[in-house]
C-alpha positions as CSV (number, residue, x, y, z in Angstrom):
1,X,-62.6,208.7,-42.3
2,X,-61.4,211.9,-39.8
3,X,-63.2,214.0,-39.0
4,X,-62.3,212.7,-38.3
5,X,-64.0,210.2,-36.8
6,X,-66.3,212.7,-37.2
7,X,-68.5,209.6,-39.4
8,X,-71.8,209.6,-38.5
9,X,-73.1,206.0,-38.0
10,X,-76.4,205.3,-40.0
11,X,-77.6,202.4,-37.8
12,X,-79.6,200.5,-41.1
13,X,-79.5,200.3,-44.5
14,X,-83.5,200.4,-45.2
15,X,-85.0,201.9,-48.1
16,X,-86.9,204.8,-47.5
17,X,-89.7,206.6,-49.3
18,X,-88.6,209.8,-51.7
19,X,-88.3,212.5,-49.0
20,X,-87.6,216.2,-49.6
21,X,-85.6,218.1,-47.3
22,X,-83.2,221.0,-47.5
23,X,-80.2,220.1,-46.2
24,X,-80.8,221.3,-42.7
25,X,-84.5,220.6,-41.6
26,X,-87.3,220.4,-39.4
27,X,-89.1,217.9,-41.2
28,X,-92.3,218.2,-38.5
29,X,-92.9,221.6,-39.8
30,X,-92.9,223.3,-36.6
31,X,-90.0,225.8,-35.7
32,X,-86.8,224.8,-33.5
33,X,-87.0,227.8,-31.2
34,X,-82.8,228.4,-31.3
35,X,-82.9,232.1,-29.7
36,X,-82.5,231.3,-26.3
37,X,-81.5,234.0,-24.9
38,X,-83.8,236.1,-22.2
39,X,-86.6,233.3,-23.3
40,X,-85.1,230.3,-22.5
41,X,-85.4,228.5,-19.8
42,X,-82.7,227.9,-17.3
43,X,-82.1,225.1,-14.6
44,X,-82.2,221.1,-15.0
45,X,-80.1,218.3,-15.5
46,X,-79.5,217.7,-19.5
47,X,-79.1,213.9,-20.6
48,X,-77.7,213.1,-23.6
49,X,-76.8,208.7,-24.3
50,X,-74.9,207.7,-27.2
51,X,-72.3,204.8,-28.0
52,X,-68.9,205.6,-28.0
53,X,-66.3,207.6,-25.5
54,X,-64.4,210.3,-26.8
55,X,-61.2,209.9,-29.3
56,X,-58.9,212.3,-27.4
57,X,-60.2,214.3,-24.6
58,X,-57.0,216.4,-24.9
59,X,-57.4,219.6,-27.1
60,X,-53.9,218.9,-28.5
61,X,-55.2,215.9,-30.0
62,X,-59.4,216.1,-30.0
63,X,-60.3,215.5,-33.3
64,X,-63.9,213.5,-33.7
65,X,-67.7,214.9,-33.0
66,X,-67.8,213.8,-29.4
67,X,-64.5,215.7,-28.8
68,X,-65.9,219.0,-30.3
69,X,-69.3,218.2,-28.5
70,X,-67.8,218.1,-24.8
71,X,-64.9,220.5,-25.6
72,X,-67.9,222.8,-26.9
73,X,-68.9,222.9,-22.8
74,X,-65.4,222.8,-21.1
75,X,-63.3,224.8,-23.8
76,X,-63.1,228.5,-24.5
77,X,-61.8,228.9,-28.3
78,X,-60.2,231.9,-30.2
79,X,-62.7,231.3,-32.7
80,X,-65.9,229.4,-32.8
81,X,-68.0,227.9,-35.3
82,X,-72.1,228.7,-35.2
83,X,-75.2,228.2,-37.5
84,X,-75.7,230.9,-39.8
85,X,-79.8,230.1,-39.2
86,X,-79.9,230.2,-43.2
87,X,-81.3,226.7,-43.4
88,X,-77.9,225.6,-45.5
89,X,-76.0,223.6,-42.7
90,X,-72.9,225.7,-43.6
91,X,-71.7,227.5,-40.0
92,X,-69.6,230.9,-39.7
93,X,-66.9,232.2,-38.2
94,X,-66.9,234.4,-34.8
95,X,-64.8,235.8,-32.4
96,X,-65.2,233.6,-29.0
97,X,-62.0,234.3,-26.6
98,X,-61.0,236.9,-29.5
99,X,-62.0,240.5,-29.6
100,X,-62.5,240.5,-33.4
101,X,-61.9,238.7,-36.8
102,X,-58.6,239.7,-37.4
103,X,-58.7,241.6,-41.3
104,X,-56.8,243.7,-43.6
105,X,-59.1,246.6,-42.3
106,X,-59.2,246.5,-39.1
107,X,-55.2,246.0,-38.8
108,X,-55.5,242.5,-37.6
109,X,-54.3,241.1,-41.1
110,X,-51.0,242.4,-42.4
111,X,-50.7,243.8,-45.8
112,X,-49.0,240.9,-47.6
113,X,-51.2,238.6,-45.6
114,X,-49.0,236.5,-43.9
115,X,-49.3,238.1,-40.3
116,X,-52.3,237.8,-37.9
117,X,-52.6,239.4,-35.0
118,X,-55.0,238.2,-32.6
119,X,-56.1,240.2,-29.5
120,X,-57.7,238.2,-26.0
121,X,-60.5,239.5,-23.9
122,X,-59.3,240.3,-20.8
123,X,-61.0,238.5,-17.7
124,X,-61.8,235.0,-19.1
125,X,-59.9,232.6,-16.5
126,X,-59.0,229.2,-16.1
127,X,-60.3,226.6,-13.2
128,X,-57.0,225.9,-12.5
129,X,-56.5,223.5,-9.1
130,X,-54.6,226.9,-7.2
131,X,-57.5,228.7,-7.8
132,X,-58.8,231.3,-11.1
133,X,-56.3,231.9,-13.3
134,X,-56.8,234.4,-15.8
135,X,-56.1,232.9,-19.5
136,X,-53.2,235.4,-21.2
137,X,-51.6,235.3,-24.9
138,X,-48.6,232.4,-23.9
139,X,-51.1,229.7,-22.9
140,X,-52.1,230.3,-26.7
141,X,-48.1,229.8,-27.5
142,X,-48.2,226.6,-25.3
143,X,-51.3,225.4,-26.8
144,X,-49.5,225.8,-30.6
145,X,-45.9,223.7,-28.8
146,X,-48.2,220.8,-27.8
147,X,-49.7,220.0,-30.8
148,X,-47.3,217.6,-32.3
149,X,-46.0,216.5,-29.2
150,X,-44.6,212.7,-29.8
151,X,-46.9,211.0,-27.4
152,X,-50.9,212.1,-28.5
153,X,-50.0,214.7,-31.5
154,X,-52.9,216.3,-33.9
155,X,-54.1,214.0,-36.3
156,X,-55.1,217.3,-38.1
157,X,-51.0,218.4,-38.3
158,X,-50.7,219.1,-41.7
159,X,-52.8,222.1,-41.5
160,X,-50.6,223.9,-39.1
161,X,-47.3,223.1,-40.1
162,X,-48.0,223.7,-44.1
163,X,-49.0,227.4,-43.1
164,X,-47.3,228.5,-38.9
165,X,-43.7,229.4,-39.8
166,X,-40.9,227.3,-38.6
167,X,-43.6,225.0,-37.3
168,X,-42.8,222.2,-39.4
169,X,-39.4,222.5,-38.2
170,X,-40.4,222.5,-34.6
171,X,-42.9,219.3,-34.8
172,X,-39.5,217.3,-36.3
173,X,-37.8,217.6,-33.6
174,X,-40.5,217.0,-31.1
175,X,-40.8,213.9,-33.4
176,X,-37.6,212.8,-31.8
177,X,-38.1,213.7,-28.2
178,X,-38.3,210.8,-25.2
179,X,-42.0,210.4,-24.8
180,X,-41.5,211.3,-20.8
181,X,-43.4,214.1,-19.0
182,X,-40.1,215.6,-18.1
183,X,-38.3,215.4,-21.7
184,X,-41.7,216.8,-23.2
185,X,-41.5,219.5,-21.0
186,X,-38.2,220.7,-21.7
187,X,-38.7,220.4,-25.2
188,X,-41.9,222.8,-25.2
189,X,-40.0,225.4,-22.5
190,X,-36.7,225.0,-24.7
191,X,-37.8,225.8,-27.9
192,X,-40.0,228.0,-29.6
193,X,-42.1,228.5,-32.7
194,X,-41.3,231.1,-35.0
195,X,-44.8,231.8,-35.9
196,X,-46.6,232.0,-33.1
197,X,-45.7,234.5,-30.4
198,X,-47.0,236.5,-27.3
199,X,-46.9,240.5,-28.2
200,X,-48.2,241.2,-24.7
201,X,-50.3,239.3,-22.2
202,X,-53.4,239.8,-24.4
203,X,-51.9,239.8,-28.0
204,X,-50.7,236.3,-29.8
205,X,-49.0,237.0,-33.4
206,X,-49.1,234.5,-36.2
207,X,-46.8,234.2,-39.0
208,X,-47.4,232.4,-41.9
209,X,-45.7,230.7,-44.9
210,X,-47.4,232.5,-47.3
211,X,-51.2,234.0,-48.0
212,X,-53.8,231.7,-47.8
213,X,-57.6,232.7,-48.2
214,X,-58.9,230.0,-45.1
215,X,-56.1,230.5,-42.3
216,X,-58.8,231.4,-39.9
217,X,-60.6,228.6,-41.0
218,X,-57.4,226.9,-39.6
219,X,-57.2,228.3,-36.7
220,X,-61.2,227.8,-35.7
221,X,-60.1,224.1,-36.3
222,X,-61.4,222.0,-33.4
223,X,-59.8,223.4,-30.4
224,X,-56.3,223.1,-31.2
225,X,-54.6,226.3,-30.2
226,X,-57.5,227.2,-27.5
227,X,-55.6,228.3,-24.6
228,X,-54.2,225.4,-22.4
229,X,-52.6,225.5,-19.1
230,X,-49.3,224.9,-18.2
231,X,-50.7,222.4,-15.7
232,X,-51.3,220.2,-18.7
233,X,-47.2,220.0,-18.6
234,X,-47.3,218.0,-15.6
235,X,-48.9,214.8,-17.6
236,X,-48.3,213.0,-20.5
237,X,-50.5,213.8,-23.3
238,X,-53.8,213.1,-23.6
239,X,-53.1,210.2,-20.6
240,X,-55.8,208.8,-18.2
241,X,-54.1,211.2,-15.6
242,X,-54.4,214.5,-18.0
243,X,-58.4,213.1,-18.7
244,X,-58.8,213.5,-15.0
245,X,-57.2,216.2,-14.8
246,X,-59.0,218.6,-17.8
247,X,-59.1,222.3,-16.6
248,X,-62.0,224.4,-17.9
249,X,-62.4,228.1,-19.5
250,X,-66.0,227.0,-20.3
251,X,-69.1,227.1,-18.8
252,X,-68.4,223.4,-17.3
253,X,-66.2,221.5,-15.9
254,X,-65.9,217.8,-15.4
255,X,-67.3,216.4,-12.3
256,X,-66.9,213.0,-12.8
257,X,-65.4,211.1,-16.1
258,X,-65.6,207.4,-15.8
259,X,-63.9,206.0,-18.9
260,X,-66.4,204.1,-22.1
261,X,-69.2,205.1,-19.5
262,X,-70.0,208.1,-18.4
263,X,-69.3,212.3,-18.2
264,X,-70.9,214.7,-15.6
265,X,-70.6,218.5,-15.8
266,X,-71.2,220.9,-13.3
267,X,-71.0,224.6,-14.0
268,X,-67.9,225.9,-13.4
269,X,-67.6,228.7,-11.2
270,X,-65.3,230.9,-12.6
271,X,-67.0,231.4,-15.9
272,X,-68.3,234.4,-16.6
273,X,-71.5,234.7,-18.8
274,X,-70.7,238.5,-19.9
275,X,-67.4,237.2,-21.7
276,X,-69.0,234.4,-23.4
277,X,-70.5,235.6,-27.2
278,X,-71.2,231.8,-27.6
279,X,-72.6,229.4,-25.1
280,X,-75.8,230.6,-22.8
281,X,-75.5,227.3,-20.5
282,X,-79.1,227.7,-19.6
283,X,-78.7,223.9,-18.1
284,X,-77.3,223.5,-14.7
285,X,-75.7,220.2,-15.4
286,X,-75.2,217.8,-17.8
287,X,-75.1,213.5,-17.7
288,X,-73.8,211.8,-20.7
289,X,-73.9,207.7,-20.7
290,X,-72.2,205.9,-23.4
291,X,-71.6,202.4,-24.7
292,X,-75.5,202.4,-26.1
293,X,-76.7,202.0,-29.5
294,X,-78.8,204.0,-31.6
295,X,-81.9,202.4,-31.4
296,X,-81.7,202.0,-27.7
297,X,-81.2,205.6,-27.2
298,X,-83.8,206.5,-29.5
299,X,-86.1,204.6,-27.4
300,X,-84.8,206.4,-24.3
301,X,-85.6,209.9,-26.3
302,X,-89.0,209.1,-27.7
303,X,-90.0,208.0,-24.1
304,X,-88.0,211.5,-22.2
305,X,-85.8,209.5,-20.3
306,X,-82.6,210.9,-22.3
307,X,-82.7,214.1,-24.1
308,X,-79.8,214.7,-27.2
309,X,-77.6,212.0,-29.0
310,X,-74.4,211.7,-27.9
311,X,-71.3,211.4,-29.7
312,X,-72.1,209.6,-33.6
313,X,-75.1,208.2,-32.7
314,X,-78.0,209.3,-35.0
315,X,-81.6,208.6,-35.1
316,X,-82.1,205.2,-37.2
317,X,-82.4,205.0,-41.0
318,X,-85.6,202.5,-39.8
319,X,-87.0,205.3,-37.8
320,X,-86.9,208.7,-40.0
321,X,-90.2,207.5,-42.4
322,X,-92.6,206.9,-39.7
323,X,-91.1,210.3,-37.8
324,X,-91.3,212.0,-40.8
325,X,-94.9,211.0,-41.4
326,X,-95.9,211.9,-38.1
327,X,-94.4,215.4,-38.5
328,X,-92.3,215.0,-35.7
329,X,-91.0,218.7,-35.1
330,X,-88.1,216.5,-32.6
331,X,-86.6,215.2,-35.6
332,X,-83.8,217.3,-37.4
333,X,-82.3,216.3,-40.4
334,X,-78.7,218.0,-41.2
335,X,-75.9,218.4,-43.4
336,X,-72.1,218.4,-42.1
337,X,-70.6,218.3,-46.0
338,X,-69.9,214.7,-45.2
339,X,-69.5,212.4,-48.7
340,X,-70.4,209.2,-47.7
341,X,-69.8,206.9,-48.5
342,X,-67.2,207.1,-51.9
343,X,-65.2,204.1,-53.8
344,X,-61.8,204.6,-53.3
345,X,-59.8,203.0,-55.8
346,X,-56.1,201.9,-55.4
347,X,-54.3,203.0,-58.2
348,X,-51.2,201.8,-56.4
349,X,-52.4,197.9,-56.8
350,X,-50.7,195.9,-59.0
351,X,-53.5,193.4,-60.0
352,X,-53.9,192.8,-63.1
353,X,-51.3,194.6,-64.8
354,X,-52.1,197.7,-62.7
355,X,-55.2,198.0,-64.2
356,X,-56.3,200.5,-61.7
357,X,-53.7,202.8,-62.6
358,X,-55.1,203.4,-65.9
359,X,-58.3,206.2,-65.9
360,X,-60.2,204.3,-68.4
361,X,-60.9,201.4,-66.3
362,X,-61.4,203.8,-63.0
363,X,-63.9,205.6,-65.8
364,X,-65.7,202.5,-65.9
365,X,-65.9,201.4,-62.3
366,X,-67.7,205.3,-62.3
367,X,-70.0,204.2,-65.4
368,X,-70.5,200.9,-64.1
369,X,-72.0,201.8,-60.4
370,X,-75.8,202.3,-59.9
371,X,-75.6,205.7,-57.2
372,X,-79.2,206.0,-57.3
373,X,-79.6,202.7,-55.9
374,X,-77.3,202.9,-53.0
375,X,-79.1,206.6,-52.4
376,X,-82.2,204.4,-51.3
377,X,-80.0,202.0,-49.5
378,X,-78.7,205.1,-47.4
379,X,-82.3,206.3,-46.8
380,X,-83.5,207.9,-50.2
381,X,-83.0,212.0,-51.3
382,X,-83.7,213.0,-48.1
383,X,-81.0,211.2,-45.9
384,X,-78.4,211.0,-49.1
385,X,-77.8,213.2,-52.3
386,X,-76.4,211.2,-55.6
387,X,-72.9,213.0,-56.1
388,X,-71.0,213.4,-59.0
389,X,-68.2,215.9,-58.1
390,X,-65.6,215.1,-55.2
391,X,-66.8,218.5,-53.3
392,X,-70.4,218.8,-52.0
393,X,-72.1,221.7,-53.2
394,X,-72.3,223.6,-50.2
395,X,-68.9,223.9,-49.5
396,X,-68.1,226.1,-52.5
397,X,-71.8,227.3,-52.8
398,X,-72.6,226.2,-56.5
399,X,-74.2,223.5,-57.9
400,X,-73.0,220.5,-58.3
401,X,-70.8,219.2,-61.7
402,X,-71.1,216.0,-63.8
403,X,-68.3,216.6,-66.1
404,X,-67.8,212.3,-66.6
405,X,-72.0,213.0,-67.6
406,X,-72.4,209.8,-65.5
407,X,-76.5,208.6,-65.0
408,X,-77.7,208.3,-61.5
409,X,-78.5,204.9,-62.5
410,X,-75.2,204.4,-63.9
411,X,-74.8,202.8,-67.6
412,X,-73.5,199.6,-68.2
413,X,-72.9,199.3,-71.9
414,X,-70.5,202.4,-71.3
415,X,-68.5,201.0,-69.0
416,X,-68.4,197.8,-70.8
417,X,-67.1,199.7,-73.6
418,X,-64.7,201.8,-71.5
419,X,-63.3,198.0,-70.2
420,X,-63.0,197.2,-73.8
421,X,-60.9,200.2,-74.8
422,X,-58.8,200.0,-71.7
423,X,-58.0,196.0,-73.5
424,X,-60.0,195.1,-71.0
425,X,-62.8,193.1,-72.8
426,X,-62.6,189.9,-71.2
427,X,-63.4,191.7,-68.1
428,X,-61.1,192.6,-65.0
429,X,-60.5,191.4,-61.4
430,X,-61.3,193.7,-58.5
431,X,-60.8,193.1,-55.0
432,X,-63.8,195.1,-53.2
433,X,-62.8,196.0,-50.1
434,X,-66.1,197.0,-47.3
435,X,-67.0,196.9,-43.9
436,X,-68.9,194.3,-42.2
437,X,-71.4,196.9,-40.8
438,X,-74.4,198.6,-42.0
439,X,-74.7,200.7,-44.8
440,X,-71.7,199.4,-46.2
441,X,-72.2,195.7,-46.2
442,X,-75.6,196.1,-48.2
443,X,-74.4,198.7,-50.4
444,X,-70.9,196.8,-51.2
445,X,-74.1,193.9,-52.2
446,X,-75.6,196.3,-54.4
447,X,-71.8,197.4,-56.0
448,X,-70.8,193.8,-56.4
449,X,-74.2,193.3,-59.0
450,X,-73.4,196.6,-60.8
451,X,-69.8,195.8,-61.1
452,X,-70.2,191.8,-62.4
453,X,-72.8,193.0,-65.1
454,X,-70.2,195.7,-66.3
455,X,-67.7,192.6,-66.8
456,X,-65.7,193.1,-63.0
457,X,-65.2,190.0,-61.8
458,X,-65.7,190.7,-58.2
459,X,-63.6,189.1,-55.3
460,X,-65.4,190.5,-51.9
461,X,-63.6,191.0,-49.0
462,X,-65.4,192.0,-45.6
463,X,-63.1,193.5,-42.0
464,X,-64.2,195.0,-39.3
465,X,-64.8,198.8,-38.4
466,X,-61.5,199.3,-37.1
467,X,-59.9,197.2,-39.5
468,X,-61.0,198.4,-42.4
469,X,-58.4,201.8,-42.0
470,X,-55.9,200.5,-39.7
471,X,-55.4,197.3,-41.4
472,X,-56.4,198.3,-44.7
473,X,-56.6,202.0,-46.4
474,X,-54.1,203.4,-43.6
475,X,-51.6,200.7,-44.8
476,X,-48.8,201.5,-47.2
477,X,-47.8,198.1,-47.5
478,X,-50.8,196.4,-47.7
479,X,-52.2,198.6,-50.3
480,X,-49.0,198.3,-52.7
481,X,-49.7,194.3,-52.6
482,X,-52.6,194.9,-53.7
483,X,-54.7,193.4,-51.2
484,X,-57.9,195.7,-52.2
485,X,-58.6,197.4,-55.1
486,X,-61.6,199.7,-54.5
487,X,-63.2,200.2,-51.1
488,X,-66.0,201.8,-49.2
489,X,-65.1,204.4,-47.3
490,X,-66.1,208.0,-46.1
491,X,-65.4,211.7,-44.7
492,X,-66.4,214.5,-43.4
493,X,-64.4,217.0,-43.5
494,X,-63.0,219.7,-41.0
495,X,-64.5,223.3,-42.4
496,X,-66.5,223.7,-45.5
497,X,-63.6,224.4,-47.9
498,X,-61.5,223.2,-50.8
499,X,-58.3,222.4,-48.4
500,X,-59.8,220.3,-46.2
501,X,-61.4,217.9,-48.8
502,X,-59.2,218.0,-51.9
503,X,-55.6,218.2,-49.9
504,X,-55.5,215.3,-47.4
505,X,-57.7,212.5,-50.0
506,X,-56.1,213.5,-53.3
507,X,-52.9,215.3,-53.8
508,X,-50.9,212.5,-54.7
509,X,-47.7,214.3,-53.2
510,X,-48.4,213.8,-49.7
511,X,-48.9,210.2,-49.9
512,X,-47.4,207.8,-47.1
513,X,-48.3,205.4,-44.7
514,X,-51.4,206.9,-42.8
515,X,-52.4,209.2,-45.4
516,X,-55.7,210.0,-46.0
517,X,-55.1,209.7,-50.2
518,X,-55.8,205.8,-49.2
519,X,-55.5,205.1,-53.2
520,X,-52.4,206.9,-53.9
521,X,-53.9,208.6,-56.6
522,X,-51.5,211.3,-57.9
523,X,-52.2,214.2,-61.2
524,X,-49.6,216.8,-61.7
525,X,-52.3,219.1,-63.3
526,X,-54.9,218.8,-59.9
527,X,-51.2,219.4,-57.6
528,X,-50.6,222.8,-59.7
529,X,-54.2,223.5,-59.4
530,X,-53.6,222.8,-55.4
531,X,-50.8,224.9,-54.8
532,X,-52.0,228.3,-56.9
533,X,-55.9,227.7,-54.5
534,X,-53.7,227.2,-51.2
535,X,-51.8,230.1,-52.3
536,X,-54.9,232.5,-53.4
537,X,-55.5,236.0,-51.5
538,X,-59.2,235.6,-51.3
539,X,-61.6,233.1,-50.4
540,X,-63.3,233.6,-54.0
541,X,-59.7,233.7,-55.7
542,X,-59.3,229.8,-54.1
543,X,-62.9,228.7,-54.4
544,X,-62.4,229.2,-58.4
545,X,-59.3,226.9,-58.4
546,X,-60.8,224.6,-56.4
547,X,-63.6,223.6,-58.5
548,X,-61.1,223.2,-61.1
549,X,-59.7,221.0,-59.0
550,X,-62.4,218.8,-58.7
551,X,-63.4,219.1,-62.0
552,X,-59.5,217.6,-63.0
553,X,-60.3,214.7,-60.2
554,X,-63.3,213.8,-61.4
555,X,-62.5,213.6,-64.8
556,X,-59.3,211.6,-64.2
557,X,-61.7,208.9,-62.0
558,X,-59.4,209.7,-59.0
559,X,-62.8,207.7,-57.2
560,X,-65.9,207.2,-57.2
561,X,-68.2,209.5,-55.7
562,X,-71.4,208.1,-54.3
563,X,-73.2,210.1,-52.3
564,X,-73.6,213.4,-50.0
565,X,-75.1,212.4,-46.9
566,X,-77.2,214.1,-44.2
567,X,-77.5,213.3,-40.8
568,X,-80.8,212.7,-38.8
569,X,-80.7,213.6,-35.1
570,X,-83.6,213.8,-32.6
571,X,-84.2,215.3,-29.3
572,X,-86.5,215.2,-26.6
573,X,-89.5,216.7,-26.1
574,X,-88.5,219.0,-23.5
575,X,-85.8,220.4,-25.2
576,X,-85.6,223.9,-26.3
577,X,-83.3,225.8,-28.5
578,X,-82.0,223.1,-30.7
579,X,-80.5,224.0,-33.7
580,X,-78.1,221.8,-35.9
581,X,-74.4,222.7,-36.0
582,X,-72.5,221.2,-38.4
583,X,-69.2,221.4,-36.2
584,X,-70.5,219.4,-33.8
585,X,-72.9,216.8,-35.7
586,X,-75.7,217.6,-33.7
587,X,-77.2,220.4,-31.0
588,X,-74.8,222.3,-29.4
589,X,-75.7,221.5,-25.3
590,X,-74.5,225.4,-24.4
591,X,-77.5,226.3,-25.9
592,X,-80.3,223.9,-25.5
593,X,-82.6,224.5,-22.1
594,X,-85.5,222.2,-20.3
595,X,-89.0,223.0,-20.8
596,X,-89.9,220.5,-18.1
């Protein structure tokens, strides 16, 4: 789940012959010309078709890939996220509305770590409805108030609240507030956040709990505390009226939004090109239709009629071999750190005898799956790495563990013998929870043999897309009856690093209704481990405690780790400048141009 919503949809589950790509590719062989620059081409009308609308189109709340992929166009950022062109999918960090990376050496990072100072460029303005506003430190304040407001709040809270000081505190009683535009408004104009303050008109101070090595990690998050206007005051959050209503620092602005059909950009005037270290907008407009399916709009892109994906849509498993064997130089393949899918297990279920509670029998659920097999379901090695850790390896930047020394191919008699000394050896119920769509139905086909030969005696149960989390894994209730056992599900996480994985799915602490640690699985050794990474002064410091982290997870069988997946995307042949962006799930359409 999250990111997001950012889960990319793998339209079918064919197999797919052994392919070797790096993890973000050109598998045509011919180079992605990404400089743009003085070489690119401007002018045009970009087209991009995909299938859904966007989650939130307000930045309090935007929180899937076809919110970062418009925001991208209409949003100025403090931070931004680019390629690092190093063929590893991974992006950095750089200054976009901010002057600098705030360190310890250039004074921007206090010396116990807990203060950041951030300083604005001066000029950038808003497309406010009065005319050009220029953007100053408080709409950065304002952006920081709305973020748990109690009508559209940030799905991705917790990140902001367990580090801003007295943010936490703020959000609980905006928890409590009449969801009215006037109510909301005196709330945000009433009270203020501790940790987040205007110096001057150009400086925004941060405060924070405590040290922690990926803070601007945090605050690069989507576009959460990009400056918003105080227009955005006069609406309900994230509303129809506020969607109409969306005021630009970007390149674009929104010409026309029909809701579930379409978006069209037109450049906004006040932008100014000299301020903006990120997007080149070498198109003139842009024309995104939704509510089509993959292998409709990779029809449209083959034939030039629609140029970039849209939203989750990617290129069809179905599709990537005969692309791949035509060298295709359209077709990129790239990695966003998603793990997809996993087997959650409910440790919280109470069938029989709580069964799932014990880390013998999760042991053998781990023993007992074939992950090479469901690798070729998802499109062989070069669409889906066999995992064996909880964190994929480019996150951290090592190679990946196997400290449960599980076969690809799984092993049978050992998880028969891990049922056995679990008392187990008549075998065990399990509920397996899946969705009715594709990959998951054909891989929860493939499970249900692995786990019945092992000695589960399988009950299937199929639900819908939307379903399967709201109904399901999101459910406190439901999951404490025990209605599933283990289930299909997936992520892809907000920033390559420990926090973002390891926090929200597995630190048992945190769990509640809606929480992301769908199986309830809680280990006082990985929650120590937890708090002394969040707590580290240095990336490297974190990144060590981390992978002991995972190590402790995986050991314990907190899940079942199945498989790192990459993404294939496609563009049009007249399309320059693409280059894959992990942030977005695709090209970034600031810095494409038309070679018509």
């Amino acid at each position: 789940m999250h990111k997001r919503s950012r889960l990319a949809v793998i339209a079918a589950a064919l197999a797919l012959p052994a392919l070797v790509l790096s993890a973000c590719s050109n598998p045509g062989g011919g180079e992605t010309d990404a400089s743009g620059g003085d070489d690119a081409a401007t002018g045009g009308t970009l087209r991009l078709a995909g299938n859904s609308d966007v989650l939130y189109l307000d930045p309090a709340a935007s929180y899937s890939a076809p919110d970062y992929q418009i925001h991208r166009a209409l949003t100025r950022t403090l931070f931004a996220h680019v390629p690092t062109g190093n063929d590893t999918g991974n992006t950095e960090i750089v200054p976009d509305l901010a002057l600098e990376i705030p360190t310890e050496d250039n004074g921007g990072i206090s010396e116990d770590g807990t203060v950041y100072t951030v300083e604005l460029q001066e000029g950038v303005e808003f497309d406010a409805p009065d005319g050009a506003r220029e953007v100053v430190a408080e709409d950065v304040v304002l952006a920081a108030k709305r973020i748990c407001n109690p009508v559209s709040p940030s799905n991705a809270l917790s990140y902001f609240t367990d580090t801003i000081v007295g943010l936490a505190e703020y959000c609980e009683g905006f928890a409590e507030v009449e969801p009215t535009v006037e109510a909301i408004r005196a709330y945000i104009e009433g009270n203020d956040v501790e940790g987040v303050r205007a110096v001057d008109e150009r400086t925004v101070e941060f405060t924070i709990t405590q040290p922690a090595a990926d803070f601007i990690d945090i605050m690069a998050l989507g576009v959460f505390l990009a400056p918003q206007p105080v227009e955005y005051l006069e609406y309900l959050p994230d509303s129809p009226e506020l969607r109409q209503n969306i005021i630009s620092t970007g390149p674009y602005r929104i010409a026309e939004y029909v809701p579930e059909e379409s978006f069209t950009l037109e450049r906004n005037p006040v932008w100014n090109a000299e301020l903006d270290p990120i997007r080149d907008a070498n198109v003139d407009a842009i024309e995104i239709s939704m509510g089509q399916d993959a292998a409709a709009v990779q029809q449209q892109l083959e034939a030039g009629t629609v140029d970039m994906q849209w939203a989750d849509t990617v290129t069809p498993t179905a599709s990537v071999p005969a692309l791949i064997g035509a060298n295709d130089e359209r077709l990129v393949i790239g990695s966003d750190g998603a793990i997809r899918p996993y087997v959650v297990i409910n440790t919280l279920s109470p069938n029989a005898d709580g069964a799932y509670g014990n880390t013998t029998v999760r042991q053998a659920l781990n023993f007992a799956i074939d992950r090479a097999a469901s690798q070729q379901i998802l499109g062989g090695p070069g669409l889906a790495e066999v995992a064996t850790q909880i964190l994929p390896p480019e996150v951290l930047g090592t190679e990946q563990a196997n400290v449960l020394d599980v076969p690809a191919e799984g092993d049978t008699a050992r998880a028969q013998e891990l049922l056995e000394e679990a008392g187990y050896a008549d075998g065990v119920p399990v509920k397996l929870l899946y969705r009715e769509t594709e990959p998951y139905a054909s891989l929860a086909t493939a499970m249900q043999q692995d786990l019945e030969a092992a000695g589960f005696q399988v009950e299937m149960k199929v639900t819908t897309q939307n379903a399967f989390y709201s109904e399901f894994l999101l459910n406190q209730d439901i999951t404490e009856a025990g209605e599933w056992d283990i289930a299909l599900a997936a992520w892809s996480a907000d920033y390559f690093g420990g926090r973002p994985y390891l926090v929200p799915m597995l630190d048992g602490r945190g769990y509640e209704a809606g929480s992301p640690n769908f199986g309830g699985w809680n280990n006082e050794e990985f929650n120590t481990l937890v708090d002394e990474a969040l707590a580290a002064e240095t990336p490297e410091q974190a990144n060590e405690l981390w992978i002991e982290a995972d190590a402790v997870a995986t050991e314990d069988a907190a899940w079942v780790p199945i498989a790192f997946a990459r993404t294939p995307v496609f563009h049009s042949e007249r399309v320059g400048g693409f280059e894959w962006n992990a942030w977005t799930n695709n090209g970034d359409m600031t810095k494409v141009f038309l070679d018509e």
